[in-house]
Structure formats: C-alpha cells, structure tokens
C-alpha positions in Angstrom: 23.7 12.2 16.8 20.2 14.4 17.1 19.6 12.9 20.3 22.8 15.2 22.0 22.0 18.1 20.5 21.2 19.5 24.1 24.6 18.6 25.2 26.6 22.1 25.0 30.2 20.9 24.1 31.7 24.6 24.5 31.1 24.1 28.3 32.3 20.3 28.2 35.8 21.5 26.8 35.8 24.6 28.7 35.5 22.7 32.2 38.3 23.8 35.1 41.4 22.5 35.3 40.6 20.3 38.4 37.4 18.5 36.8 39.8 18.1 33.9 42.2 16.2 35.5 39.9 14.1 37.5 38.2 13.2 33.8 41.5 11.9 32.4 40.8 8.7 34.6 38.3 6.1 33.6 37.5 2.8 34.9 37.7 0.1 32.7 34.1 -0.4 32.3 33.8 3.9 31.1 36.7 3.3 28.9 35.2 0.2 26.9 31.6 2.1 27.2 33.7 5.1 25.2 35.4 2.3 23.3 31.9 0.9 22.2 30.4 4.5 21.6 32.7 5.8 18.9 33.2 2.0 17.3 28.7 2.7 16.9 29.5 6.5 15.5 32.1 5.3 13.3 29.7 3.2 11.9 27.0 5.8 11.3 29.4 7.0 8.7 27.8 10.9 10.0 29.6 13.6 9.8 32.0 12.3 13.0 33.1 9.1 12.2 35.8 9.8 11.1 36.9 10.9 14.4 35.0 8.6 16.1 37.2 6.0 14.4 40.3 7.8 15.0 39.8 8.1 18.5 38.4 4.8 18.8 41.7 3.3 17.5 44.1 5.8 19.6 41.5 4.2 22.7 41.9 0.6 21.8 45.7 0.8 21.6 45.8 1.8 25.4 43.4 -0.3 27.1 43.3 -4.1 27.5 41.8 -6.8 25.5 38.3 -7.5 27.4 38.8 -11.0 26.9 
C-alpha cells in the first residue's frame, strides 16, 4: 500500500461528527468498489490483510449479491 502513504489516516478518523454520519451511507457501486478493494489487499497478504479480509467479510454479509 506505498502508493497511500500521503493519505493521513489520523485526519480520516478524526473527521466531525456530521461528515461522519454522511460517510456511513454508500451507494451500491462505493460499497462493491470497497468490497473489491479489501478482497485486492487481502490478497497482498501485507501487513493489512488481515483486516482487509475481516472487513471484507463483515461488508459482503450486508450488501447484495451483484448478480
């Protein structure tokens, strides 16, 4: 993941409350984008995927099949 290394995740987590809440709602398309993301890190077998494959199951359980 060297290529988000200019991504500053403390300011990410630390956003407001209202930007927050207006995150917790993804379209379909965002939510199978994320889906796709962390299925690709998992993969990577880095330092993340396990996460990336934890949170890519806990994702896939809650949307629907694309099919």
């Amino acid at each position: 993941m060297d290529d988000y290394e200019h991504i500053d995740l403390d300011e990410i987590l630390s956003a407001p409350m209202e930007t927050a809440e207006r995150l917790a709602l993804l379209t379909s398309e965002e939510a199978y984008d994320v889906l796709r993301l962390l299925v690709t890190a998992s993969q990577e077998g880095g330092s993340m995927s396990r996460d990336a494959d934890r949170l890519a199951k806990a994702i896939a359980v809650r949307i629907p099949s694309e099919n």
